[in-house]
C-alpha positions as CSV (number, residue, x, y, z in Angstrom):
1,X,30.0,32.2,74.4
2,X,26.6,30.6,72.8
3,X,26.8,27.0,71.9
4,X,24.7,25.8,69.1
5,X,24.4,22.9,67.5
6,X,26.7,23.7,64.1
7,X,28.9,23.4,67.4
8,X,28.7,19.9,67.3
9,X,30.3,17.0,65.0
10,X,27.0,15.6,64.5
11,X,25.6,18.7,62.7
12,X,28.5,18.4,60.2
13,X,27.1,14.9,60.0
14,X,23.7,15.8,58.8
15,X,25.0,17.8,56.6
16,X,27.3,15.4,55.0
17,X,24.8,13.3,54.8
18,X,22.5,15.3,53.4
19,X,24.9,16.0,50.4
20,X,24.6,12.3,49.6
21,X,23.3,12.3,46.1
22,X,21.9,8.6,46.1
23,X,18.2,10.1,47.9
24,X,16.3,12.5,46.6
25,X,15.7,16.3,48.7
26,X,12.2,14.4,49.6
27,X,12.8,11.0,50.7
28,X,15.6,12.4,52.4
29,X,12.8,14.5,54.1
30,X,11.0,12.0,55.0
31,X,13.7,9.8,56.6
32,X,14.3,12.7,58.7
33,X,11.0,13.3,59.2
34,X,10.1,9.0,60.7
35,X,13.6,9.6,62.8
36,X,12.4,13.3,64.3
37,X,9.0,11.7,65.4
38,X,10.3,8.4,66.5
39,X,12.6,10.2,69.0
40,X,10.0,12.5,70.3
41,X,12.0,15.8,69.3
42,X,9.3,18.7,68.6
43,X,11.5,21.4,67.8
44,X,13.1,18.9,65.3
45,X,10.1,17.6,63.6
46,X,8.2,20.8,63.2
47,X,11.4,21.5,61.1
48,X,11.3,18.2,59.0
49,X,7.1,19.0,58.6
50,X,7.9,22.5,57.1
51,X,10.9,21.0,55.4
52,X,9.1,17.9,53.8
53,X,6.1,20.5,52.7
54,X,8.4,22.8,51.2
55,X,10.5,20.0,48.7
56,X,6.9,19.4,47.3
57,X,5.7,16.7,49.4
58,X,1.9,17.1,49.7
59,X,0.2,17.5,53.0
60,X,-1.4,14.0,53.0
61,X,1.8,12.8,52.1
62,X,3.4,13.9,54.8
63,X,0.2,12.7,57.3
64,X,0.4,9.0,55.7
65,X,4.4,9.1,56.0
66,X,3.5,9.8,59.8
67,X,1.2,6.8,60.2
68,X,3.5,4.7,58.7
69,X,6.5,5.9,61.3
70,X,4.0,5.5,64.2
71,X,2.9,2.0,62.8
72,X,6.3,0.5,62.2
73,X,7.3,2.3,65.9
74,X,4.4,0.7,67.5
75,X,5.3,-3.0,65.8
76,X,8.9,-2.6,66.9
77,X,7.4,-1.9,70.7
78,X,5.6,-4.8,70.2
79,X,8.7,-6.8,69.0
80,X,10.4,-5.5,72.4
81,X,7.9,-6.3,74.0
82,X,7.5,-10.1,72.8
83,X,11.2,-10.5,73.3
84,X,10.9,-9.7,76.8
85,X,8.6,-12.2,77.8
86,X,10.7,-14.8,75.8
87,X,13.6,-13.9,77.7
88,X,11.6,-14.3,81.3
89,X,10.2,-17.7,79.5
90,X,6.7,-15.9,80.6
């Protein structure tokens, strides 16, 4: 038996969400695309890249939507980071 991942309740979750009519295909896209790359899931965000590209969104769209997931990741780390010395009162 092969498992795959329509195997699993949280594939009928993307998809459900997904269907969700308040995004559009692209934003949609996109918020897939910051979650892919803030997980560090290749196979996954190759997909969202060729995804994203193919609903319309231009290439230096797609770049700048990057820099803005790896800025607000880095300023959350940062966040973490600051609340850890608070919490050691260092």
């Amino acid at each position: 038996m092969i498992t795959t991942h329509d195997d699993f309740a949280a594939s009928k979750l993307v998809d459900h969400a997904h269907a969700a009519d308040h995004l559009t295909d692209r934003e949609k896209q996109l918020v897939g695309l910051a979650v892919s790359l803030t997980r560090g899931c290749v196979q996954c965000t190759g997909a969202r890249i060729r995804r994203a590209l193919e609903s319309g969104i231009s290439h230096d769209s797609v770049i700048q939507a990057i820099d803005v997931a790896a800025a607000v990741n880095a300023a959350v780390t940062t966040a973490v980071a600051l609340q850890g010395f608070e919490k050691e009162e260092l």
